[in-house]
C-alpha positions as CSV (number, residue, x, y, z in Angstrom):
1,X,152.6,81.6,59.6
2,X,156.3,82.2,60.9
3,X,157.6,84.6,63.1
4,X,161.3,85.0,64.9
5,X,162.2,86.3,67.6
6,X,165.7,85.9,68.8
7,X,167.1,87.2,72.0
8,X,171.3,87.3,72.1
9,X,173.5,86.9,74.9
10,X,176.6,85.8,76.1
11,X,175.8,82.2,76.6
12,X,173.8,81.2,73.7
13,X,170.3,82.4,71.8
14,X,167.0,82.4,72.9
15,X,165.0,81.3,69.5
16,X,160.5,81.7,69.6
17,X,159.3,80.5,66.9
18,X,155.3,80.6,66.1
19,X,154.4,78.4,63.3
20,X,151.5,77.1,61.9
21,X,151.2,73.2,61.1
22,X,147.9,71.7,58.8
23,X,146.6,68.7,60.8
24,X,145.1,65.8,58.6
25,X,141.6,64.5,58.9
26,X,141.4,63.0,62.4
27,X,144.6,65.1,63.7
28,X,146.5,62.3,62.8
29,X,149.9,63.2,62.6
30,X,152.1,63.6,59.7
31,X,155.4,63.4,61.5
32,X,156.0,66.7,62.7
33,X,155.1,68.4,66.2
34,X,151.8,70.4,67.2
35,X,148.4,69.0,68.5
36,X,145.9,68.0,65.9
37,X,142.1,69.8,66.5
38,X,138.9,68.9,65.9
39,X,137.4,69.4,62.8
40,X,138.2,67.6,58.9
41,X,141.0,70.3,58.7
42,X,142.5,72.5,61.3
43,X,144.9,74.5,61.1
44,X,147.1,74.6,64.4
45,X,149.0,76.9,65.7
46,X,151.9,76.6,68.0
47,X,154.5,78.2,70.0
48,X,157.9,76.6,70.1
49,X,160.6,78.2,72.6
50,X,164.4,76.6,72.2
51,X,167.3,77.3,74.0
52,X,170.4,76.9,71.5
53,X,173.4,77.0,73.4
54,X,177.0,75.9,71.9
55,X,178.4,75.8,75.4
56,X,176.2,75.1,78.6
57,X,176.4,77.8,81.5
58,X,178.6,76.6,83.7
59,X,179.0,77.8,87.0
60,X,181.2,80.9,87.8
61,X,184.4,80.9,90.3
62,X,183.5,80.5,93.6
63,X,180.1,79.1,92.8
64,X,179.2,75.3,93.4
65,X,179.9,73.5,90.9
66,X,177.2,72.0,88.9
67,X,176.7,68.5,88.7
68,X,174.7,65.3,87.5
69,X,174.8,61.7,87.5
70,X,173.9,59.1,85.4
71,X,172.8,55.6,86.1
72,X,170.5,52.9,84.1
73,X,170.3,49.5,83.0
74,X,170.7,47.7,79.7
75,X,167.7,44.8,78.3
76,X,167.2,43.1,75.3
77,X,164.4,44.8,72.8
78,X,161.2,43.1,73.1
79,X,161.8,40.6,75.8
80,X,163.2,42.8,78.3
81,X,165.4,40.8,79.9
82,X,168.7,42.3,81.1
83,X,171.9,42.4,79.4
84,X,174.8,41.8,81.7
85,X,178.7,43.3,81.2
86,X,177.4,45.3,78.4
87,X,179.9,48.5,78.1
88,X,178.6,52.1,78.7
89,X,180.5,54.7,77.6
90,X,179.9,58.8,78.0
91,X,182.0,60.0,75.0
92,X,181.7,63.6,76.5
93,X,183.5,62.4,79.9
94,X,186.1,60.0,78.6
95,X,184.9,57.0,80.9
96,X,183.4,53.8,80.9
97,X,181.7,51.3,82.8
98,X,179.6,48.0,82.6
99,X,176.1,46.6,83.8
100,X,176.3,44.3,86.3
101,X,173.6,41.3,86.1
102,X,170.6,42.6,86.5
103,X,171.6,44.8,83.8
104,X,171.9,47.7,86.0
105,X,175.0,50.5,85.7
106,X,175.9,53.2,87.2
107,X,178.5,55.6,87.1
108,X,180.4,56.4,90.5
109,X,181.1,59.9,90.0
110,X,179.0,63.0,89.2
111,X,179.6,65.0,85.8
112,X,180.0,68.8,85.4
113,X,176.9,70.2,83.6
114,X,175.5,73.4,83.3
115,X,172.2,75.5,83.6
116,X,169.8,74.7,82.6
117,X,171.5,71.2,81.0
118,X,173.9,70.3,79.5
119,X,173.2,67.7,76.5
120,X,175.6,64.5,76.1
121,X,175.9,61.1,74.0
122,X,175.2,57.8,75.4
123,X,176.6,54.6,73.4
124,X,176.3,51.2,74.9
125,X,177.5,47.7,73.6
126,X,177.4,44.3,73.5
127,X,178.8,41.0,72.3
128,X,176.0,40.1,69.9
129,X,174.0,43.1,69.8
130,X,174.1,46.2,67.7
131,X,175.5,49.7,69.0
132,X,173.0,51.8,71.1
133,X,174.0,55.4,70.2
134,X,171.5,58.3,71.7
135,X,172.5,61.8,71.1
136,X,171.7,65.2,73.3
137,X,170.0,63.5,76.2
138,X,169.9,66.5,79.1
139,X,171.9,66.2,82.5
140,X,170.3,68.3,84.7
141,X,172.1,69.9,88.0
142,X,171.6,68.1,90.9
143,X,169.9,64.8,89.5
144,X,170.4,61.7,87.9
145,X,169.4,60.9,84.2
146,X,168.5,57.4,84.0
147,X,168.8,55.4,80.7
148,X,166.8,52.4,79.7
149,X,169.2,50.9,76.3
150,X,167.5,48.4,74.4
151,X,169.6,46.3,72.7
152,X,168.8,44.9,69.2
153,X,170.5,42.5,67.1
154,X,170.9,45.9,64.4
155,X,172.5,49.5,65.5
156,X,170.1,52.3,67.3
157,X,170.7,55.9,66.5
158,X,168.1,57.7,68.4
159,X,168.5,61.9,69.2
160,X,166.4,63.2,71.7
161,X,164.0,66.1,70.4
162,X,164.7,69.5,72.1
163,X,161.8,70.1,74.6
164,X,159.1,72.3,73.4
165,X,157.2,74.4,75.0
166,X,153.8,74.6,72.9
167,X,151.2,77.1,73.3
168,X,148.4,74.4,72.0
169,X,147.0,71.9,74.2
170,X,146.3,68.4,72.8
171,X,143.8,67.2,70.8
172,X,140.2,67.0,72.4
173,X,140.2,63.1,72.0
174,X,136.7,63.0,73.7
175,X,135.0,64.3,70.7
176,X,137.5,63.1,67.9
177,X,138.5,59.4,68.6
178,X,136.0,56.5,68.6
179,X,138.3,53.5,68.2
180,X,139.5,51.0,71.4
181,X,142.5,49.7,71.7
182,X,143.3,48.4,75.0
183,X,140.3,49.0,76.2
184,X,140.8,49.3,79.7
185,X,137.0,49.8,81.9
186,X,138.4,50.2,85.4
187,X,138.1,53.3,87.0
188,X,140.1,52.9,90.4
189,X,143.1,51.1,89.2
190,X,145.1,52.4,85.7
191,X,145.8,49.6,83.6
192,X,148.9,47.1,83.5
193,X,149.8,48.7,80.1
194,X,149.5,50.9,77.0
195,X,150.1,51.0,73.4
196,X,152.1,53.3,71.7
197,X,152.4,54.6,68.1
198,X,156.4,55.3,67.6
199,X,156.5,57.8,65.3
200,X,159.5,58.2,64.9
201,X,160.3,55.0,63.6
202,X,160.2,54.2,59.8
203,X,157.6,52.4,59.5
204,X,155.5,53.5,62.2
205,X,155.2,50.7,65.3
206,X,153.0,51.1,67.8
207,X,154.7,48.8,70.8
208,X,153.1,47.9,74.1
209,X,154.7,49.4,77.5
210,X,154.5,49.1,80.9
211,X,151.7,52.1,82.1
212,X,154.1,53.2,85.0
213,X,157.2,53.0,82.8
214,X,155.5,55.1,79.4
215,X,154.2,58.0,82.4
216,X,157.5,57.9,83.6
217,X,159.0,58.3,80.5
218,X,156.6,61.0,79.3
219,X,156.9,63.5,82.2
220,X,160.6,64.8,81.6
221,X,159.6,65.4,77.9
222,X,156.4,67.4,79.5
223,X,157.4,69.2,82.5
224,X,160.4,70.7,83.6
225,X,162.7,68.0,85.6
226,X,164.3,71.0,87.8
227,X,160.7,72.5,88.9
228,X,159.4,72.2,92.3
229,X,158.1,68.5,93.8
230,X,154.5,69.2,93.6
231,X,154.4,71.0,90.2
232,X,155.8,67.5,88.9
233,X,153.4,65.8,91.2
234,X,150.8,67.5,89.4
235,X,152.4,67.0,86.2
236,X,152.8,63.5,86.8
237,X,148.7,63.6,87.1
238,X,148.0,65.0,84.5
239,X,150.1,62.9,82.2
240,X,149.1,59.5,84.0
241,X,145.2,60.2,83.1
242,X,145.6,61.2,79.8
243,X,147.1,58.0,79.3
244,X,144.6,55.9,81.3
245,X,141.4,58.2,79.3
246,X,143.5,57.1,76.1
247,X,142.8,53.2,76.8
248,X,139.1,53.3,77.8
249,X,136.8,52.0,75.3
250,X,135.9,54.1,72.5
251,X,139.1,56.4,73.7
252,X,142.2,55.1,71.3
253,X,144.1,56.3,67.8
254,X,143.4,52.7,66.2
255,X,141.6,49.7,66.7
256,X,142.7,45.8,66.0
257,X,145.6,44.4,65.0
258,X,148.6,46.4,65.9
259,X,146.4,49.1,67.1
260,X,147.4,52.3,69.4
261,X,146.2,53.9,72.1
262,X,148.6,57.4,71.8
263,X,151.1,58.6,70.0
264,X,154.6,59.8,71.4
265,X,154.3,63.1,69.8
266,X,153.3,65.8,70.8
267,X,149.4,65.0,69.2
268,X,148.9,63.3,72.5
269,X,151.8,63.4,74.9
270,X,155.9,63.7,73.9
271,X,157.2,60.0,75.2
272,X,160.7,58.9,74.8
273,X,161.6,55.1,76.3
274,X,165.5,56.2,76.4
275,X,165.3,58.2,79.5
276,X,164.4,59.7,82.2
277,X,165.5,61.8,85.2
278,X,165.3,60.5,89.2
279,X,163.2,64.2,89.9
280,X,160.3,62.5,87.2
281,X,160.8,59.5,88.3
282,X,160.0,60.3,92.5
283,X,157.0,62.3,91.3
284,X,155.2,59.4,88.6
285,X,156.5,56.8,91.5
286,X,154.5,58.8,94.4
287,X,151.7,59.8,92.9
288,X,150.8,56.6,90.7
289,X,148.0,55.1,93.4
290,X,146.2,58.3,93.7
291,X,143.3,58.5,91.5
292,X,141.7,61.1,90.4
293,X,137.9,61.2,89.4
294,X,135.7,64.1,88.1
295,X,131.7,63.9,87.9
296,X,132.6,60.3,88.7
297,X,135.0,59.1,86.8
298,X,138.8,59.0,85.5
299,X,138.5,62.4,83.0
300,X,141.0,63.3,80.1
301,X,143.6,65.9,81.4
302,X,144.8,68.6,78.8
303,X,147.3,71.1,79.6
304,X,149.6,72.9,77.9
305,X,152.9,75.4,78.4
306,X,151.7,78.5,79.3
307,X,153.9,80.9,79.8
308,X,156.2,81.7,82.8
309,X,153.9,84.7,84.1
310,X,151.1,82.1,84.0
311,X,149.4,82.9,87.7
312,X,148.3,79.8,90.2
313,X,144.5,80.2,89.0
314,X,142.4,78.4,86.5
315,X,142.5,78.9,83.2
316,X,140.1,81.2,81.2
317,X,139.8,82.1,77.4
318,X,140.8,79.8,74.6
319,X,142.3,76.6,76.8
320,X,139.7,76.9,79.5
321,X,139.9,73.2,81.5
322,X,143.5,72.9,80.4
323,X,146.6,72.9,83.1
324,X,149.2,75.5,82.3
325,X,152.4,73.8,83.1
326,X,154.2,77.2,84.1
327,X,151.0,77.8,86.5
328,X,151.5,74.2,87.8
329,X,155.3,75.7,89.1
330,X,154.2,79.2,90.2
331,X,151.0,77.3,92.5
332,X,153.9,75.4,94.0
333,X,156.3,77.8,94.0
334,X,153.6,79.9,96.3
335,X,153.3,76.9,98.6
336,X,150.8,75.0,96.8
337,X,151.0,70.9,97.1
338,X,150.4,68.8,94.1
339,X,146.5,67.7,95.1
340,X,145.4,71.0,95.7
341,X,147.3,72.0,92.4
342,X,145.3,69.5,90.5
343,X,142.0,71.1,91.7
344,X,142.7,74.4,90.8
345,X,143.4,73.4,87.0
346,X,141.0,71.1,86.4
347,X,138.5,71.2,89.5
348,X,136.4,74.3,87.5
349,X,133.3,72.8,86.1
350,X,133.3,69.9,88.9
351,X,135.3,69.1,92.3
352,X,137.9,66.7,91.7
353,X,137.4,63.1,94.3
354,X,140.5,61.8,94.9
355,X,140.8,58.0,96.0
356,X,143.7,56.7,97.6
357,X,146.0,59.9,97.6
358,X,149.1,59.5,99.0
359,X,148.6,55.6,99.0
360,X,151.3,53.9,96.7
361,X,149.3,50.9,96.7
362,X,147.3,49.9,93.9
363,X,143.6,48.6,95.1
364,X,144.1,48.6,98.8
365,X,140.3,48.5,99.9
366,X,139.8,45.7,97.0
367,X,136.7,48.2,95.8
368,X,137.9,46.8,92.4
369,X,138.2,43.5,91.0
370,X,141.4,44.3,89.0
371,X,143.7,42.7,91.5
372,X,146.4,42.5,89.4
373,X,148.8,44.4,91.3
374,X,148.6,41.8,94.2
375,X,150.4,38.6,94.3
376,X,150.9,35.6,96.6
377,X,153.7,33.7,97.6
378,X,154.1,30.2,98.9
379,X,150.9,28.1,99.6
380,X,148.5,31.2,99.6
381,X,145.2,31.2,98.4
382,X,143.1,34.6,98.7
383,X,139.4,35.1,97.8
384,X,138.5,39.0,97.5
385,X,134.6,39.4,99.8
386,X,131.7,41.1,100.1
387,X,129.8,42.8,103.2
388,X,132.1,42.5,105.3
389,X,134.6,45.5,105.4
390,X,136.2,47.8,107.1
391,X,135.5,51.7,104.4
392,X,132.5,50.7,103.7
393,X,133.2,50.2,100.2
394,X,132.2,46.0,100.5
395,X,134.7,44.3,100.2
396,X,138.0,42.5,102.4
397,X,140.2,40.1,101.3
398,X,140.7,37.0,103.3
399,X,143.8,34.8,103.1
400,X,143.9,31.5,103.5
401,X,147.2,29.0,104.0
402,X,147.0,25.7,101.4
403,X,149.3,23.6,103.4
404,X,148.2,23.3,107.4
405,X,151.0,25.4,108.9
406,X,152.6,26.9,105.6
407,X,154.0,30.3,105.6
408,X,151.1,32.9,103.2
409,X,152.5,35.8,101.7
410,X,150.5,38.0,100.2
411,X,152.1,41.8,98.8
412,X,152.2,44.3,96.3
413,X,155.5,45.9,94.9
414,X,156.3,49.4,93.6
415,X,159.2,51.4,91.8
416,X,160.2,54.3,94.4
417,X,163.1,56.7,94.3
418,X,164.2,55.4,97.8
419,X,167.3,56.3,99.4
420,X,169.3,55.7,102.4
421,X,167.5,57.7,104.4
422,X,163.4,57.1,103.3
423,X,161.1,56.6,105.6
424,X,157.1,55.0,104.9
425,X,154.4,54.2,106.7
426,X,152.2,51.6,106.9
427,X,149.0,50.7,108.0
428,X,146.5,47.5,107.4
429,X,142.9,46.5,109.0
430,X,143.4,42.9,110.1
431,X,140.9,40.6,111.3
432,X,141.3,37.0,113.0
433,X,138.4,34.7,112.3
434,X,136.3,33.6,115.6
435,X,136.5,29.8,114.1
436,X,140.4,30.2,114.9
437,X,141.7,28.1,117.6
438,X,143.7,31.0,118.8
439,X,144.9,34.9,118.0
440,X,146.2,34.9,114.9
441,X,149.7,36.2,114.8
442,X,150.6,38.3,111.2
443,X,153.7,39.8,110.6
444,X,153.3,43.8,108.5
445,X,156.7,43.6,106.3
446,X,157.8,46.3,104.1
447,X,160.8,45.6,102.3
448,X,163.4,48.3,100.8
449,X,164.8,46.3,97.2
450,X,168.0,47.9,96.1
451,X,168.8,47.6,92.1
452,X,172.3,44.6,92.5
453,X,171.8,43.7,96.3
454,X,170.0,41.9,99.5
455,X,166.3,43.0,100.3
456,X,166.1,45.1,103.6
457,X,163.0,44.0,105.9
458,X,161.2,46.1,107.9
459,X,158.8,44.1,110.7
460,X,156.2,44.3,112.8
461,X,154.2,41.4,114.0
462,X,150.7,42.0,115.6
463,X,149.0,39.2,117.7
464,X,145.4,40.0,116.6
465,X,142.7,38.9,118.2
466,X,140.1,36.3,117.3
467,X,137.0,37.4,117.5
468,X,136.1,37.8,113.8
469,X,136.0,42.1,114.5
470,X,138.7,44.5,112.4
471,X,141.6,45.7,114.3
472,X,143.7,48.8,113.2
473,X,147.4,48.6,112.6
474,X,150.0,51.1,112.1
475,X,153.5,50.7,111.3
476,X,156.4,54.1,110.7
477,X,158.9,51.9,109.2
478,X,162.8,52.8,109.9
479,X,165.2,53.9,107.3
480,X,166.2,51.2,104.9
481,X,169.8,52.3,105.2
482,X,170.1,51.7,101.5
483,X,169.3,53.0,98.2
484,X,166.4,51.1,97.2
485,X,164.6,51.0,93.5
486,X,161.4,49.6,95.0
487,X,159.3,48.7,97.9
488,X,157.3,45.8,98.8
489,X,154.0,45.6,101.1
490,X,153.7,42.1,102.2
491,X,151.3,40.2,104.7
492,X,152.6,37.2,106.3
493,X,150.9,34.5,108.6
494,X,150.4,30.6,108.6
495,X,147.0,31.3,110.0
496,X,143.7,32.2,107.6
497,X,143.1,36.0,108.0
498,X,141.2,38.8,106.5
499,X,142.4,42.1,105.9
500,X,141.5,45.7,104.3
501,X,142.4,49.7,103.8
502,X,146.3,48.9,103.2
503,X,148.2,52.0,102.8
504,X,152.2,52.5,102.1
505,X,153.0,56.1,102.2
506,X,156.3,58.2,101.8
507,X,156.9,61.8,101.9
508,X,156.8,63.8,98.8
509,X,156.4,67.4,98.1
510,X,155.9,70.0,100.6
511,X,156.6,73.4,100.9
């Protein structure tokens, strides 16, 4: 089935296309868009809205003008590690620059652009590596689209795929996929990482990713980069458990070697490793230690487009359960923050139990026994205990020096979208052993760390007593006076000490 609908105006055509696509056994798919359903054949019907523009809009005279930057960094394919003096060039601007060595760039002025993008080229080189060429990536007003250029010894040609907006959620993987790939059991932490079918590649890869980075690369290419905080928020939700449902047992595309846990189409969720926009990015990076359980556990989380009428209310009739992603804008547009938005979508046949909300850390009561997330420094030894606690969840972890007098350190590091001005706060449960000789004294340190320059440290040392009981601290840490790409919670002592309920928070979202 095809039907057109175009809309004329001055600045370019409005095109709606509703088409109908013949999913495969499985839903596998067969290199075109639309979401497989269940069933030997299905056929599946979606709604495809593209704005075709030949000239962005711009802003008029008088009117600010509208802007975007554009910033990245530059590795080598496979190994990740970063390519230094590598040139960057914007075709569409006329300039230049290079990535300094970390692999990092970023341009010093902003670009015109125009509503609601404008798309540009990207091509970056290197001595010994082939040209990175990636065509109509979007430049939003008022943000930053970050690159990520993998560099291989052949050329890349990559064009980014016009955003859809499809009427049909995903697949119901809970009924239609039995295979595991990465296999992932936890239920309070997401796992390190996820593998995912390229599609778009000739033949079809499936390549293993950092979980943080494929989220973060998934959300621009899901939800609108220019909507409100807490509908991406809520986006950012939705995308990060369909993932993590995707690598449970029994969850994934394929099964053994070379297997899959998604695919980067739009059968499971649209993922593209070129970019991504600093508005995505502040929302997966805020909201990526809250966890989301329903009737116990981390649940799939469909959505779909909806329309821009869609109300703040759940959804009824044929995508009942679902998210509409135009409903996610209008609940925040009326006010609404990102938790309570991921109730009203998907909090219908159960409540939704959140765990750790607003927490950036991962594991910060040590309820699970993924500790990955957590690492020591120096001569540290930690052993994660039972019954004695501070939540009542069972467990503490207690840290222990190697070396008589050596410094521990103990911390957990996250990608943020900090800036000058960000502000966090910290809190920890410590506890002093009664066997210690005196109080212990342990220093609460969160540090700022910019993309090409020193760490910023933030202190605050408490003298806590030793008497083997749990002691509350809290710490609002100044403004790191710096941009900053992450931020690290570390625990520092040269005495043995216990500690439990960590929490780093930052503001996001809001009215």
């Amino acid at each position: 089935m095809h039907c057109r609908m175009q809309s004329r105006g001055s600045k370019g055509v409005v095109v709606v296309i509703a088409r109908t696509h013949k999913a495969p056994a499985g839903g596998r798919s067969v290199g075109g868009g639309g979401f497989g359903l269940p069933g030997r054949r299905a056929a599946v019907a979606s709604l495809i809205v593209i704005v075709v523009s030949a000239t962005p809009v711009f802003a008029s005279s008088g009117s600010p003008a509208l802007t975007g930057r554009v910033a990245g960094d530059v590795v080598v394919a496979g190994s990740n590690h970063p390519v230094a003096n590598a040139v960057v060039s914007l075709p569409a601007f006329g300039v230049t620059t290079r990535s300094s060595a970390d692999g990092t760039f970023r341009f010093s002025r902003p670009f015109p652009t125009g509503r609601p993008y404008r798309r540009i080229t990207a091509i970056v080189t290197a001595p010994g590596y082939g040209r990175w060429t990636v065509r109509g990536l979007p430049l939003w007003p008022n943000d930053t689209l970050e690159l990520h250029a993998e560099l291989r010894s052949t050329p890349f040609t990559h064009s980014v795929v016009v955003r859809p907006h499809v009427a049909q959620p995903q697949m119901a993987p809970e009924v239609t996929q039995t295979a595991t790939c990465t296999g992932w059991t936890r239920e309070l932490v997401p796992p390190p990482t996820i593998a995912v079918e390229l599609t778009r590649q000739n033949p079809q890869v499936a390549q293993r990713y950092g979980f943080t980075f494929y989220v973060s690369h998934v959300l621009p290419d899901e939800w609108i980069p220019s909507w409100d905080a807490d509908a991406l928020g809520a986006g950012a939700i939705a995308v990060k458990n369909y993932a993590w449902y995707r690598t449970q047992p029994g969850h994934a595309r394929t099964s053994g070697t070379g297997c899959a846990d998604i695919l980067d189409n739009t059968y499971d969720q649209v993922f593209d490793p070129t970019y991504t926009t600093a508005a995505t990015d502040a929302a997966v990076f805020a909201t990526m230690g809250s966890i989301a359980w329903r009737s116990g556990s981390v649940f799939v989380t469909q959505y779909y487009a909806g329309s821009s009428s869609d109300p703040c209310a759940p959804v009824t009739g044929t995508y009942a359960g679902r998210m509409s992603q135009w409903g996610s804008q209008t609940c925040a547009k009326n006010g609404m923050l990102w938790p309570a938005i991921v109730s009203t979508f998907y909090g219908v046949s159960a409540p939704i139990t959140w765990h750790y909300r607003g927490n950036l850390l991962f594991n910060p009561t040590f309820a699970s026994a993924s500790m990955y997330m957590w690492t020591k420094k120096g001569p540290t030894s930690y052993h994660r205990t039972s019954g004695d606690d501070v939540d009542g969840d069972g467990y503490s972890n207690l840290i222990t020096p190697t070396i008589s007098g050596g410094l521990t350190i103990f911390r957990q590091q996250h990608s943020v979208a900090g800036t000058a001005t960000s502000t966090y706060h910290a809190e920890v449960s410590l506890m002093c052993p009664a066997t210690t000789a005196s109080n212990c004294s342990v220093t609460l340190r969160i540090v700022g760390v910019p993309a090409s320059s020193a760490d910023v440290n933030r202190d605050k040392v408490a003298s806590v007593p030793n008497d083997g009981a749990w002691h509350p601290v809290a710490f609002d840490v100044p403004p790191m006076d710096v941009a900053h790409t992450s931020v690290r919670f570390a625990l520092l002592s040269k005495q043995q000490f216990a500690f439990d309920k960590a929490l780093l928070t930052t503001p996001f979202g809001g009215p």
